[in-house]
PDB file of N, CA, C and O in Angstrom:
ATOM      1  N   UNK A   1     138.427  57.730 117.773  1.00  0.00           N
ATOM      2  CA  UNK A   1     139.515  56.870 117.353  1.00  0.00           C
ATOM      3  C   UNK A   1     140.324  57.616 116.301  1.00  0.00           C
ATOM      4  O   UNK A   1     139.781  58.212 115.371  1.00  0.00           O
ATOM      5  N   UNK A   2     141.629  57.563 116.476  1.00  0.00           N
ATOM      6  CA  UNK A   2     142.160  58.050 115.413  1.00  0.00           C
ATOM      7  C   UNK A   2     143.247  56.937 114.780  1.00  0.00           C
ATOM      8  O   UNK A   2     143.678  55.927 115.336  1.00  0.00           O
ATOM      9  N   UNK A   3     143.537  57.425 113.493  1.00  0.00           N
ATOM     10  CA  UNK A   3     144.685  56.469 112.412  1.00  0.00           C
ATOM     11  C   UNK A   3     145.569  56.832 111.860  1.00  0.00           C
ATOM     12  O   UNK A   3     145.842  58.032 111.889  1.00  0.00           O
ATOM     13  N   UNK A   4     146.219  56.076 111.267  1.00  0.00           N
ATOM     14  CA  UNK A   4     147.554  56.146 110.228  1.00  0.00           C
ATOM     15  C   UNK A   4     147.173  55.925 109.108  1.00  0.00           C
ATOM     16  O   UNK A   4     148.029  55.941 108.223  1.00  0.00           O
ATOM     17  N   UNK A   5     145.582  55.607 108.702  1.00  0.00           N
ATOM     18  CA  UNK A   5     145.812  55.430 107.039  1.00  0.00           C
ATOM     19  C   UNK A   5     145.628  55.792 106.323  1.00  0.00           C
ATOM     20  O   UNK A   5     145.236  55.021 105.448  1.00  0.00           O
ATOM     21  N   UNK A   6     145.735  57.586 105.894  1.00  0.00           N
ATOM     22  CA  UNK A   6     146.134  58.495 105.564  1.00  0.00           C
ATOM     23  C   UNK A   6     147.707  58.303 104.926  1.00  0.00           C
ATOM     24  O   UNK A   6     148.011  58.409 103.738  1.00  0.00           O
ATOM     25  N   UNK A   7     148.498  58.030 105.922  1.00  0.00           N
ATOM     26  CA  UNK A   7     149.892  58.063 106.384  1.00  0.00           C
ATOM     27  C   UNK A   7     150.553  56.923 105.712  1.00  0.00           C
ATOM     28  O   UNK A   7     151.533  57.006 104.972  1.00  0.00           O
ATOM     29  N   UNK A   8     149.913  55.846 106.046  1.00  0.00           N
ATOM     30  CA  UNK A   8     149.958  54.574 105.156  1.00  0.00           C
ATOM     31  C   UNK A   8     149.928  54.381 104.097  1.00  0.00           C
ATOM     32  O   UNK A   8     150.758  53.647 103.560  1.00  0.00           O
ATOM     33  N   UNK A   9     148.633  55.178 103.222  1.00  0.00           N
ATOM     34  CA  UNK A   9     148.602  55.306 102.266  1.00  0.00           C
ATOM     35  C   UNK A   9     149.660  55.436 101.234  1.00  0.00           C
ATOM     36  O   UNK A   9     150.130  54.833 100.269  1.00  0.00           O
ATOM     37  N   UNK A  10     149.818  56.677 102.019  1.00  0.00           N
ATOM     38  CA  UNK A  10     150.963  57.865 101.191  1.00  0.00           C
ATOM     39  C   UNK A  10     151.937  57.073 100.881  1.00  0.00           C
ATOM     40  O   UNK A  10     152.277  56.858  99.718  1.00  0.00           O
ATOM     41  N   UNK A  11     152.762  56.296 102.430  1.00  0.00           N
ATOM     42  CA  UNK A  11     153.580  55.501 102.022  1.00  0.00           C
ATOM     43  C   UNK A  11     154.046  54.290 100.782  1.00  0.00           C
ATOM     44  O   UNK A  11     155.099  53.787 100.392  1.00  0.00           O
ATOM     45  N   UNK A  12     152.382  54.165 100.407  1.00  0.00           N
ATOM     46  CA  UNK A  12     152.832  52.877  99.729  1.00  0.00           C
ATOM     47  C   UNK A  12     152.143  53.549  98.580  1.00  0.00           C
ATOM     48  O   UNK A  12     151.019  53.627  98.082  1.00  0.00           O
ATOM     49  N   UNK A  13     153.488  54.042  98.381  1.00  0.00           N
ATOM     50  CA  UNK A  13     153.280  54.747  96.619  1.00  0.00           C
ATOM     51  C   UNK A  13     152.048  55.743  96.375  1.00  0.00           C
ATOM     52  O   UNK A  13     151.619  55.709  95.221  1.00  0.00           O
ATOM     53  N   UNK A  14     151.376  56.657  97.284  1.00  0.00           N
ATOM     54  CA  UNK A  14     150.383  57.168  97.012  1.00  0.00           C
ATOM     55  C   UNK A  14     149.269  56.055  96.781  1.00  0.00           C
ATOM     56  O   UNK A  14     148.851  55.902  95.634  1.00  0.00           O
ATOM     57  N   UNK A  15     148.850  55.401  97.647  1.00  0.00           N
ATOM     58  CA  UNK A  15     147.701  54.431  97.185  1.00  0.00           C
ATOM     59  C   UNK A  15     146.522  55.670  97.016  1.00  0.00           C
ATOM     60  O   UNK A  15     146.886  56.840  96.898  1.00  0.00           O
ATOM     61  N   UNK A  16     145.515  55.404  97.016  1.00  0.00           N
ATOM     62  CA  UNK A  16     144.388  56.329  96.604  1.00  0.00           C
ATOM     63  C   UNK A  16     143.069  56.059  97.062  1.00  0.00           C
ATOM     64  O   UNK A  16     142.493  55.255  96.329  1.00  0.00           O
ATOM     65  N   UNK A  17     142.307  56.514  98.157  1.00  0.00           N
ATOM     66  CA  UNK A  17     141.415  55.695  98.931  1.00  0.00           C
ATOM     67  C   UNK A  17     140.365  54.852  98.062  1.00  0.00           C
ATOM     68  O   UNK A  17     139.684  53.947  98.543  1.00  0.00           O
ATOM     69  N   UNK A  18     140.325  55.187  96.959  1.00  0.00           N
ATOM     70  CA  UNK A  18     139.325  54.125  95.997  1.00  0.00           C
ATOM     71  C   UNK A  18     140.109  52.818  95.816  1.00  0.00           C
ATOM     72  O   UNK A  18     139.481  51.772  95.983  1.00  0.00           O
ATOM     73  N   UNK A  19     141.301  52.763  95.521  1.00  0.00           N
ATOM     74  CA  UNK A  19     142.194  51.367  95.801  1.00  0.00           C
ATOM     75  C   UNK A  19     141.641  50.567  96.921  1.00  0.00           C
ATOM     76  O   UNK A  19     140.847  49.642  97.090  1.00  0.00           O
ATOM     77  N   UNK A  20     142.640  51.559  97.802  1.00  0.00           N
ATOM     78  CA  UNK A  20     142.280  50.961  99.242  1.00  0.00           C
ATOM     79  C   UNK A  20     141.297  50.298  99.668  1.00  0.00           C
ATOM     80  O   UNK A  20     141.358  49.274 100.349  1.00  0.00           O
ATOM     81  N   UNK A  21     139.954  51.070  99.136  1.00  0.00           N
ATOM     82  CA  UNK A  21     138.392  50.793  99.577  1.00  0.00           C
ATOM     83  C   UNK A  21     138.311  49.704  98.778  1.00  0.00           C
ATOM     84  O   UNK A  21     137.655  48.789  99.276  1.00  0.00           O
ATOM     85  N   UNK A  22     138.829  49.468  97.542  1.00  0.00           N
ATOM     86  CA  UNK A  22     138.665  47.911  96.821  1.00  0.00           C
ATOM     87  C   UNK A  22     139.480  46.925  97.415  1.00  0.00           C
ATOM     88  O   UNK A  22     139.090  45.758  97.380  1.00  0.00           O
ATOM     89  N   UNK A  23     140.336  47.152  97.847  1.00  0.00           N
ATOM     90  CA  UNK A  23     141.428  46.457  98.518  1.00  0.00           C
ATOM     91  C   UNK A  23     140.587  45.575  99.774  1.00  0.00           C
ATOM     92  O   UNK A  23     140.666  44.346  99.762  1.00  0.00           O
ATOM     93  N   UNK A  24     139.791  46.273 100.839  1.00  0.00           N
ATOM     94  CA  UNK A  24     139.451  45.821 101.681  1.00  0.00           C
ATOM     95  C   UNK A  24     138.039  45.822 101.646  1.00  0.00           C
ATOM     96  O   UNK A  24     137.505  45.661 102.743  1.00  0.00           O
ATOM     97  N   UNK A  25     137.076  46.003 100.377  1.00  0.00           N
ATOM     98  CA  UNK A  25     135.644  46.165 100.786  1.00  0.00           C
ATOM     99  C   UNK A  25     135.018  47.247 101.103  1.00  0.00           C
ATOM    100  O   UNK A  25     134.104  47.236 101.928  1.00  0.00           O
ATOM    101  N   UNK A  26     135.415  48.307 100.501  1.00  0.00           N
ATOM    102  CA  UNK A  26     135.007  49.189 101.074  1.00  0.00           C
ATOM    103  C   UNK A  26     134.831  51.050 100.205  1.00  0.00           C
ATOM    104  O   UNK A  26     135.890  51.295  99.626  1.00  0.00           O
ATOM    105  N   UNK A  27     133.947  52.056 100.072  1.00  0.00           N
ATOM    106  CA  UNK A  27     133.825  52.434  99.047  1.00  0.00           C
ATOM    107  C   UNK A  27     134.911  53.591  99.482  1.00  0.00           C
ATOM    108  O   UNK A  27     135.300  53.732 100.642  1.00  0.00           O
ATOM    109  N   UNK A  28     135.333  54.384  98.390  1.00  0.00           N
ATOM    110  CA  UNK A  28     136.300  55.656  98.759  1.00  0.00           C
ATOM    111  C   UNK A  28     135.623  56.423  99.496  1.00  0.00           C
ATOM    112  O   UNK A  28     136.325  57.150 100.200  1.00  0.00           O
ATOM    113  N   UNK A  29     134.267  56.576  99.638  1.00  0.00           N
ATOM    114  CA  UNK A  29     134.085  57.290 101.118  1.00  0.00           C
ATOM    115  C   UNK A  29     134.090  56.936 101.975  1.00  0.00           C
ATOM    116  O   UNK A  29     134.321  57.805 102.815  1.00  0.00           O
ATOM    117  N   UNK A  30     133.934  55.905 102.397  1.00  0.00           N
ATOM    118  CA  UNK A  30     133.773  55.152 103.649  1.00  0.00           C
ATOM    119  C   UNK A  30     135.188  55.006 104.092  1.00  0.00           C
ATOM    120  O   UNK A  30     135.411  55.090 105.300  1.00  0.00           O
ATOM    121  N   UNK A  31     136.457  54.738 103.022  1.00  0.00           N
ATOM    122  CA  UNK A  31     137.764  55.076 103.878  1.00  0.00           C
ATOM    123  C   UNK A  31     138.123  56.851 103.687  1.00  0.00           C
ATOM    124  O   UNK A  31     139.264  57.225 103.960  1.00  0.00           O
ATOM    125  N   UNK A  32     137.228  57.727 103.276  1.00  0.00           N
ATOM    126  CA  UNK A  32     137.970  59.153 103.518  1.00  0.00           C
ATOM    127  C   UNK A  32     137.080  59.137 104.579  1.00  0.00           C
ATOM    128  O   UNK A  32     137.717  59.823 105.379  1.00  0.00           O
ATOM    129  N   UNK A  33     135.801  58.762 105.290  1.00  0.00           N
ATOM    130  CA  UNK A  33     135.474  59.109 106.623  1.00  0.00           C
ATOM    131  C   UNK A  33     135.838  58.250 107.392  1.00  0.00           C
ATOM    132  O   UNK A  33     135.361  58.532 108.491  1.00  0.00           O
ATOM    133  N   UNK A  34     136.448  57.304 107.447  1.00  0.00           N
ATOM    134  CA  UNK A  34     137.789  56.338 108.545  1.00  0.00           C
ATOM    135  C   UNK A  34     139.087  57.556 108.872  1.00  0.00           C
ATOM    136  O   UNK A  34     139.518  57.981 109.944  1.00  0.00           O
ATOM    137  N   UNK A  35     139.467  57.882 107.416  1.00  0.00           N
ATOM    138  CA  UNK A  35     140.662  58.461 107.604  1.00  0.00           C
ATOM    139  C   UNK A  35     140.219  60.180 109.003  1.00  0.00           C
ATOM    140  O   UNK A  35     140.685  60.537 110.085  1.00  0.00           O
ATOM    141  N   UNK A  36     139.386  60.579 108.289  1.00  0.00           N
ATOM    142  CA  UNK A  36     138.995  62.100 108.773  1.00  0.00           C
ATOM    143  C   UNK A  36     138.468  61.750 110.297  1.00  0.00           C
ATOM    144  O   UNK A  36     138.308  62.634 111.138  1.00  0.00           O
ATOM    145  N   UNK A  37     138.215  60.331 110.553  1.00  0.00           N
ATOM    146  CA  UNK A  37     137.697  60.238 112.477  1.00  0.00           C
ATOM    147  C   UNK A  37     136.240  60.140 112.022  1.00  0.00           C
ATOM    148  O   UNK A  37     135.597  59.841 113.029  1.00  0.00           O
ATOM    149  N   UNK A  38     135.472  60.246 111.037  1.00  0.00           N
ATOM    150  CA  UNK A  38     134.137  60.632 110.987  1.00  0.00           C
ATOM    151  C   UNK A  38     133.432  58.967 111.236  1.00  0.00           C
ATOM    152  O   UNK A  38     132.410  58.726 111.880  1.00  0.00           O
ATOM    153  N   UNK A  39     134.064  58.247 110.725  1.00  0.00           N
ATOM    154  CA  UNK A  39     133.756  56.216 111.258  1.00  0.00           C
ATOM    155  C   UNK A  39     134.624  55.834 111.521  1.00  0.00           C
ATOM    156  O   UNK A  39     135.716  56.023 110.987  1.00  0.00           O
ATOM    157  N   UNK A  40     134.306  55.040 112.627  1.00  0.00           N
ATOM    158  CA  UNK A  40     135.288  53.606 113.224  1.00  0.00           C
ATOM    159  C   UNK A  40     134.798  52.497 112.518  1.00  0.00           C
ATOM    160  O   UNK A  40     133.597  52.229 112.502  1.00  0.00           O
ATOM    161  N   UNK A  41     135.867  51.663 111.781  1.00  0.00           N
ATOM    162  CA  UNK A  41     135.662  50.484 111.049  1.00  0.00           C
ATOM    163  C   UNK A  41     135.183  49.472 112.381  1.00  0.00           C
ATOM    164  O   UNK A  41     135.525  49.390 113.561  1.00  0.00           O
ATOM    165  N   UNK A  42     134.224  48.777 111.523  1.00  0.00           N
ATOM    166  CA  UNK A  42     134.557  47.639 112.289  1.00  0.00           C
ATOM    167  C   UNK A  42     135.916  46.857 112.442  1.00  0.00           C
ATOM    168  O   UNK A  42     136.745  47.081 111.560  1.00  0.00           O
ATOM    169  N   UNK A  43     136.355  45.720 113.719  1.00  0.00           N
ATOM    170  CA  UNK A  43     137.321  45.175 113.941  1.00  0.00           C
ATOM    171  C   UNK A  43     137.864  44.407 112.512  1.00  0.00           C
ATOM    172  O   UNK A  43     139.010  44.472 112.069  1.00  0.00           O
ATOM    173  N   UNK A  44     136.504  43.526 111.812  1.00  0.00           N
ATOM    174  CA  UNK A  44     136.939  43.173 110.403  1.00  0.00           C
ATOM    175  C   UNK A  44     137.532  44.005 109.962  1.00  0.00           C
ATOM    176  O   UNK A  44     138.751  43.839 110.011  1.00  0.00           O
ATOM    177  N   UNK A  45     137.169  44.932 109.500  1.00  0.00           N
ATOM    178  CA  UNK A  45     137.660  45.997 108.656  1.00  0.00           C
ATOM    179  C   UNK A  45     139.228  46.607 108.877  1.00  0.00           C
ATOM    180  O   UNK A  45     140.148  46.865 108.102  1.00  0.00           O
ATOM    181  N   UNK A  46     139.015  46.715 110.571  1.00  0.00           N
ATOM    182  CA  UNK A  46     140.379  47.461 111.261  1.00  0.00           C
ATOM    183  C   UNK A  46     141.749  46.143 110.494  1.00  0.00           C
ATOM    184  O   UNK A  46     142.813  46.336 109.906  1.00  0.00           O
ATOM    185  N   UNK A  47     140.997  44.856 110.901  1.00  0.00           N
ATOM    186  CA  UNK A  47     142.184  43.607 110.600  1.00  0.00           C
ATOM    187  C   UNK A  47     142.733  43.837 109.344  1.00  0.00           C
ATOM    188  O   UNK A  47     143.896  44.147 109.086  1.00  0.00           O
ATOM    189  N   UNK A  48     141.407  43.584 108.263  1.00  0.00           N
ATOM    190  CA  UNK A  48     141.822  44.072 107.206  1.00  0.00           C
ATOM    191  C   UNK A  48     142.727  45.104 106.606  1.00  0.00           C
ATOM    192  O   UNK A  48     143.553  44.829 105.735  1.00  0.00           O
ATOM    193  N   UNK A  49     142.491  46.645 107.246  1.00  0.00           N
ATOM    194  CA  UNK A  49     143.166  47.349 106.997  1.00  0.00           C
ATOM    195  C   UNK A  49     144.618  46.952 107.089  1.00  0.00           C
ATOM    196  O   UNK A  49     145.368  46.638 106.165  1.00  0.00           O
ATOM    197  N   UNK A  50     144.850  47.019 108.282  1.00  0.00           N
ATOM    198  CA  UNK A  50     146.163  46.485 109.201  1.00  0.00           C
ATOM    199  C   UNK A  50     146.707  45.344 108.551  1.00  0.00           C
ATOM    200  O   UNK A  50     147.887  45.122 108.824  1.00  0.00           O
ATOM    201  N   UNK A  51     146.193  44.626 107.823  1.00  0.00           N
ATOM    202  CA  UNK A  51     147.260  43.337 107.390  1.00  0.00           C
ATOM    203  C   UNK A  51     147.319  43.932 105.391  1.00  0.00           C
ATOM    204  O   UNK A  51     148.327  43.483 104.845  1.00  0.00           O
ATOM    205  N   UNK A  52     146.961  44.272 105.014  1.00  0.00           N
ATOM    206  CA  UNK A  52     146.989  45.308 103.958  1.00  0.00           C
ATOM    207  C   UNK A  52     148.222  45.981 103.784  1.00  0.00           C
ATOM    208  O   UNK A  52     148.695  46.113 102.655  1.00  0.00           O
ATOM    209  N   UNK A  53     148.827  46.449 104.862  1.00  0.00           N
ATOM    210  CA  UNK A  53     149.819  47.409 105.313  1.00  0.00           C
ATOM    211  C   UNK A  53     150.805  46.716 106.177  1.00  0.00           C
ATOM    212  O   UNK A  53     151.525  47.470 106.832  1.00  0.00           O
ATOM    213  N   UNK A  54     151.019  45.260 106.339  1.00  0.00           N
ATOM    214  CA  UNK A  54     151.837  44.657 106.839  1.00  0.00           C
ATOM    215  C   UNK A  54     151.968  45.060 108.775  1.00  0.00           C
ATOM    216  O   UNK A  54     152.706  44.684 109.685  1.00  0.00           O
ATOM    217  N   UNK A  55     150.797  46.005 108.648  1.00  0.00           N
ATOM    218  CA  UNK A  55     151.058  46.347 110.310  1.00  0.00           C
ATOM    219  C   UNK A  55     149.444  45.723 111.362  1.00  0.00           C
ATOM    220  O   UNK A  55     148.297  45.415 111.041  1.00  0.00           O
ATOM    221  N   UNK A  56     150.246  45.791 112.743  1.00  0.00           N
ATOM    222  CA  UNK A  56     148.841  45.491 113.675  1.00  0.00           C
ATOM    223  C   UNK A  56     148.197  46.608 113.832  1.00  0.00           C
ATOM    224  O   UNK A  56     148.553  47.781 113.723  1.00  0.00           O
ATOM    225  N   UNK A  57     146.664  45.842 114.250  1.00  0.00           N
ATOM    226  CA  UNK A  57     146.206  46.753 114.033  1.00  0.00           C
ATOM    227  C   UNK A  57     146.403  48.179 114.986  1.00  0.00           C
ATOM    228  O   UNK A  57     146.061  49.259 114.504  1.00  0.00           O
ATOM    229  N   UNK A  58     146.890  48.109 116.155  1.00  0.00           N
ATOM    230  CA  UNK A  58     147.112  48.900 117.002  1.00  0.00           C
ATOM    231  C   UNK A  58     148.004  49.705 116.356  1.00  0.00           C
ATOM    232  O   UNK A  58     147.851  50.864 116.742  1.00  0.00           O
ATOM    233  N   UNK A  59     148.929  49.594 115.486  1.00  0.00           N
ATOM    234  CA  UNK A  59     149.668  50.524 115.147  1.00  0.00           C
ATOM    235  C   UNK A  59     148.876  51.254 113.491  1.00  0.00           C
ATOM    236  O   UNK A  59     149.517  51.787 112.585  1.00  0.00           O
ATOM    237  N   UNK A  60     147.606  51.076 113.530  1.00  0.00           N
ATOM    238  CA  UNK A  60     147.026  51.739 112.473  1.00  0.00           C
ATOM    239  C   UNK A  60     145.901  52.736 112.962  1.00  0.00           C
ATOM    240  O   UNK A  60     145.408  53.733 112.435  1.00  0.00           O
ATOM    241  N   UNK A  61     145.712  52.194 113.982  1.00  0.00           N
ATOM    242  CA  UNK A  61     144.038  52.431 114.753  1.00  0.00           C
ATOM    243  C   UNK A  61     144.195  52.902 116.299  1.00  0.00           C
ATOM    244  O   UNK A  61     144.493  51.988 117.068  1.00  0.00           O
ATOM    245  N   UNK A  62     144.058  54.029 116.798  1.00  0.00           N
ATOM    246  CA  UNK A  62     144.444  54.673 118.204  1.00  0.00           C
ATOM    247  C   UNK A  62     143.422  54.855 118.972  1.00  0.00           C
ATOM    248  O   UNK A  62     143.004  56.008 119.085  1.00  0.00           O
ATOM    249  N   UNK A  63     142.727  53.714 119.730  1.00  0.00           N
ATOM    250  CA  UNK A  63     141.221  54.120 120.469  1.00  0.00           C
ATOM    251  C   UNK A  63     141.593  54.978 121.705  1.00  0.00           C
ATOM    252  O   UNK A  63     142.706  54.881 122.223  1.00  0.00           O
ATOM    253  N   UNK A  64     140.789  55.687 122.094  1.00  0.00           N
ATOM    254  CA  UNK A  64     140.515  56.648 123.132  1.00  0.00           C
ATOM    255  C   UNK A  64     139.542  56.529 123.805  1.00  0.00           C
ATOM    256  O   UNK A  64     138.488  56.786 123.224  1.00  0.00           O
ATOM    257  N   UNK A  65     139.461  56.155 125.100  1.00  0.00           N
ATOM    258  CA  UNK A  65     138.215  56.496 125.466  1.00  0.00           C
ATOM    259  C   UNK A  65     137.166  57.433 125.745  1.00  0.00           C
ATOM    260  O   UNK A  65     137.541  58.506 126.218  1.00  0.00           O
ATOM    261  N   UNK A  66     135.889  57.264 125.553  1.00  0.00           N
ATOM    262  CA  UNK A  66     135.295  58.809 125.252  1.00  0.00           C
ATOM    263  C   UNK A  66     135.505  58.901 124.287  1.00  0.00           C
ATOM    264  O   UNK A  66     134.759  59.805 123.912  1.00  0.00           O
ATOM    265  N   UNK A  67     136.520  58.312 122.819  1.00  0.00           N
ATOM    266  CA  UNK A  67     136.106  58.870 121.801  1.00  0.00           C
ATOM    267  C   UNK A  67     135.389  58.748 120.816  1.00  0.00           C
ATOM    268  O   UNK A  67     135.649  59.429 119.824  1.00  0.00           O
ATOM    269  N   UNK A  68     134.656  58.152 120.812  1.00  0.00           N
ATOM    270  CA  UNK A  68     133.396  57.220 119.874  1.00  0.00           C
ATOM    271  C   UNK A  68     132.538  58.060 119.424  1.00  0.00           C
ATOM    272  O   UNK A  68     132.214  58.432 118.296  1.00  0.00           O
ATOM    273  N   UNK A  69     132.060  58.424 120.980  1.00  0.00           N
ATOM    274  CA  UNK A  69     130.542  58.862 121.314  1.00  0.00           C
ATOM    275  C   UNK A  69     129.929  59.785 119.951  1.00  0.00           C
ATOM    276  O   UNK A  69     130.533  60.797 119.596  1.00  0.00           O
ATOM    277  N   UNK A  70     128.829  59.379 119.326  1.00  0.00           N
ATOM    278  CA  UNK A  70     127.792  59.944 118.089  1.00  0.00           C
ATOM    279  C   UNK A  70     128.886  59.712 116.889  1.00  0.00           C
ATOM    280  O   UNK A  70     129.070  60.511 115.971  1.00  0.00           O
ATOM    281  N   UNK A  71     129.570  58.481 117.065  1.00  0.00           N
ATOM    282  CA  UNK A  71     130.166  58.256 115.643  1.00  0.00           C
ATOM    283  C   UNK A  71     129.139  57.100 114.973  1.00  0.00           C
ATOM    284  O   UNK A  71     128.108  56.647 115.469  1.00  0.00           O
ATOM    285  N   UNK A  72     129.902  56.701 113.394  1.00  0.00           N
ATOM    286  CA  UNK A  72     128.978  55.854 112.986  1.00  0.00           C
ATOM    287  C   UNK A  72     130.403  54.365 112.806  1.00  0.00           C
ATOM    288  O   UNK A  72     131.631  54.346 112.712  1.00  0.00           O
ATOM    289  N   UNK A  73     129.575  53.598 112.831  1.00  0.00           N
ATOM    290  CA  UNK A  73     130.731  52.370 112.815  1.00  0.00           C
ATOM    291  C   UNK A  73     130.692  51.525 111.270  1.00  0.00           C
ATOM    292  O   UNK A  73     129.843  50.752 110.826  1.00  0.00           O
ATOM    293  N   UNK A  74     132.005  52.034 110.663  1.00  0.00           N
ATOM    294  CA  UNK A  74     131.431  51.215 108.975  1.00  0.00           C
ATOM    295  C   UNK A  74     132.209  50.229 109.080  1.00  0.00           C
ATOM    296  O   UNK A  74     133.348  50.228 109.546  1.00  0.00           O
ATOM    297  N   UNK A  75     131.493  49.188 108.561  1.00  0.00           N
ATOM    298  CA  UNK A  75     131.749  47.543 108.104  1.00  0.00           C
ATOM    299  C   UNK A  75     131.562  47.518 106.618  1.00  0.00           C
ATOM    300  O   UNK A  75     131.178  48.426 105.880  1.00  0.00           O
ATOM    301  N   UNK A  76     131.826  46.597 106.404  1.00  0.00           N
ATOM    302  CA  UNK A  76     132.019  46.234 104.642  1.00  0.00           C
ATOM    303  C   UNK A  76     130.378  46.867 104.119  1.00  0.00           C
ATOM    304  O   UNK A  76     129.297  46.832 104.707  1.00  0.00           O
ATOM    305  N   UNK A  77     130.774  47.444 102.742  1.00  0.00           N
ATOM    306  CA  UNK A  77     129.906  48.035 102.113  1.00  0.00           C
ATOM    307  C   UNK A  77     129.788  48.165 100.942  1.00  0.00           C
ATOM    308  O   UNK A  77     129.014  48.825 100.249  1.00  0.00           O
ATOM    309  N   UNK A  78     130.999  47.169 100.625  1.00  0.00           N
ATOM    310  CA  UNK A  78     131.401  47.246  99.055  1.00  0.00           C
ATOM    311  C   UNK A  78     131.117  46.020  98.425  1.00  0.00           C
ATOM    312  O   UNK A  78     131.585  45.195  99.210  1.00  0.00           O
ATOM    313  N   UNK A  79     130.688  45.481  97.588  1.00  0.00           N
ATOM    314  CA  UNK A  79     130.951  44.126  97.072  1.00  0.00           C
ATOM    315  C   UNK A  79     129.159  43.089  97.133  1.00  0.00           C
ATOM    316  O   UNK A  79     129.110  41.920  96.751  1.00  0.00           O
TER     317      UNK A  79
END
């Protein structure tokens, strides 16, 4: 799976993935390995992200098929 919220980030004033990760639950690593492909959020998480950023989630989150395979899937981990 790949994303925009890297891209997103940037946009909104340099957010800073430790924000972010407070923003939605989640620790600054767990969104620098979202961002890098290394985890697929869960769908919570994806929503979350995506309404965070005023966008759907499809336009944050790019599934592929075949592209998963030996990833890890992070859900909330913060809080």
């Amino acid at each position: 799976m790949t994303n925009e919220v890297r891209l997103l980030r940037f946009l909104a004033q340099d957010m800073t993935q430790a924000e972010l990760g407070k923003r939605v639950g989640l620790t600054r690593q767990t969104i620098a390995a979202i961002e890098q492909g290394r985890y697929s959020p869960s769908l919570d998480v994806a929503f979350r992200i995506a309404h965070l950023f005023g966008k759907r989630v499809d336009e944050v989150f790019h599934w592929q098929p075949g592209g998963d395979q030996g990833m890890e899937t992070a859900s909330s981990d913060a809080g």
